[in-house]
N, C-alpha and C positions, 0 to 999 in steps of 0.2 A: 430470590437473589441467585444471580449465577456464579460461578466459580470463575468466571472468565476475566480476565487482566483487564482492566481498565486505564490506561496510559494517565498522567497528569500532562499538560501541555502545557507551556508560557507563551503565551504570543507578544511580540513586544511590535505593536501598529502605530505607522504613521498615523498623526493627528489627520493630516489632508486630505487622506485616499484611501490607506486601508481600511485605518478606523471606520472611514465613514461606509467603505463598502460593507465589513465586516455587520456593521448597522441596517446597512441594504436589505442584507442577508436576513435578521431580524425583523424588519420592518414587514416585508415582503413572505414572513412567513417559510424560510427556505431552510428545510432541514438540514442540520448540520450536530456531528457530537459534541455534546457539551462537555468534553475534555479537557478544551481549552481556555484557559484562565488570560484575560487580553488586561493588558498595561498599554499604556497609549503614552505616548510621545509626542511631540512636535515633529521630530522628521529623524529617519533611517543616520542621518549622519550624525546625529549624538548618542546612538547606541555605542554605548564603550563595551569591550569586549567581555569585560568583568562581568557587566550585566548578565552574559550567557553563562557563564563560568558559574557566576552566585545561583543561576536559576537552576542548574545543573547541583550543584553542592548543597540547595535545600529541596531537594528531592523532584525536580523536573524529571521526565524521562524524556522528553523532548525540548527544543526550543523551536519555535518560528518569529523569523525575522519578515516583517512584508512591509513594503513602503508604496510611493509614487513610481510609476514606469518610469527609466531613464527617460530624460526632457520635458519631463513632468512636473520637475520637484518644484513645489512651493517658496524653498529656499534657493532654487537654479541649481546647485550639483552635489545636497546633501546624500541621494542615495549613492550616486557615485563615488562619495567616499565609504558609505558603509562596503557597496561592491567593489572594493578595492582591499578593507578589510577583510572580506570573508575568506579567500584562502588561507589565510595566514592562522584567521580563528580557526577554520576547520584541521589546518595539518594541525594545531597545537591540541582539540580535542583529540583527533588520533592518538599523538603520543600520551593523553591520559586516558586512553582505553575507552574511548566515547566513539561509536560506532557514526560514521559521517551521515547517516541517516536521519539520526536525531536532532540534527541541526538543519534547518533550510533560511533562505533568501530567497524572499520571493515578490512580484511587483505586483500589486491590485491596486487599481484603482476605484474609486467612489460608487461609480458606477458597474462594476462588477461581483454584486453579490452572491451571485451562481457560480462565480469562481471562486472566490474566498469558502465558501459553504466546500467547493469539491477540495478545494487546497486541504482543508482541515480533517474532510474526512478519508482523505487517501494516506496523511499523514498518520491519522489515526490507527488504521492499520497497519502501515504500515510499524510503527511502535508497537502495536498489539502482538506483530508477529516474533517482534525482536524480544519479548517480555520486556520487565521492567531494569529499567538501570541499575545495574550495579558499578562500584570503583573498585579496581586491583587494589586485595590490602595494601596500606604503607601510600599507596596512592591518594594526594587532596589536591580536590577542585578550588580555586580560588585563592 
C-alpha cells in the first residue's frame, strides 16, 4: 500500500446520459479511478444544492455533477436549470472554504464513455494535488 492520498468522489449522474455513458465507460472496459462513488438521478435539474453540501459535510473531497449536453435533456431544460444553479453553489462553496475545484458540472452523454473515464480521472488528480478536504474550524457544511 502507498502513502499517497486517495480522493473520495461523489458523482451525482443523469439517469439519461451520464449514467449511461459512465456505464459505456464500464462496459467497454475503459479505465478510469475508482474514486468515484456515482448516485444516479433522473436528470441534473433535481439536484438541489444541499446534495453537494451533504456530500461535502460526510466527507467527499470532491463533488461531480454531469448530466445531458444543453438540448439534450430528456426532460427539455432540466440541465439548464441545474447550469443556472451552479454559480451560485460554487461562490457559496468558496465562502466555506471549498476550493472551486472540488466541485465540477459537466455534460456527457451516453455515448461518450471515453470522456466520462477522462472527466474522472483528471478530476481525480486534480483532488489528489489539492490533498484531502478539510473545513475552517467553527465552519459547517450543510
Amino acid at each position: 500500500m502507498t502513502g499517497r492520498f486517495e480522493p473520495n468522489i461523489v458523482g451525482i449522474l443523469c439517469n439519461w446520459c451520464s449514467y449511461t455513458g459512465a456505464d459505456l465507460a464500464g462496459v467497454a472496459r475503459i479505465k478510469y479511478p475508482a474514486n468515484i462513488k456515482i448516485v444516479r438521478v433522473m436528470c441534473t435539474g433535481r439536484v438541489d444544492p444541499a446534495f453537494v453540501l451533504k456530500a461535502f459535510k460526510e466527507g467527499a473531497d470532491g463533488v461531480l455533477v454531469s448530466g445531458c449536453h444543453p438540448g439534450s435533456c430528456h426532460y427539455v431544460d432540466g440541465n439548464i436549470k441545474m447550469m443556472r444553479r451552479e454559480p451560485l453553489l460554487s461562490a457559496m462553496l468558496e465562502q466555506l472554504g471549498i476550493e472551486g475545484t472540488r466541485f465540477k458540472l459537466v455534460w456527457v452523454s451516453a455515448s461518450e464513455g471515453e470522456r466520462f473515464a477522462k472527466i474522472v480521472a483528471e478530476m481525480t488528480e486534480e483532488i489528489r494535488r489539492l490533498g484531502p478536504l478539510t473545513i475552517k474550524e467553527g465552519e459547517q457544511v450543510g
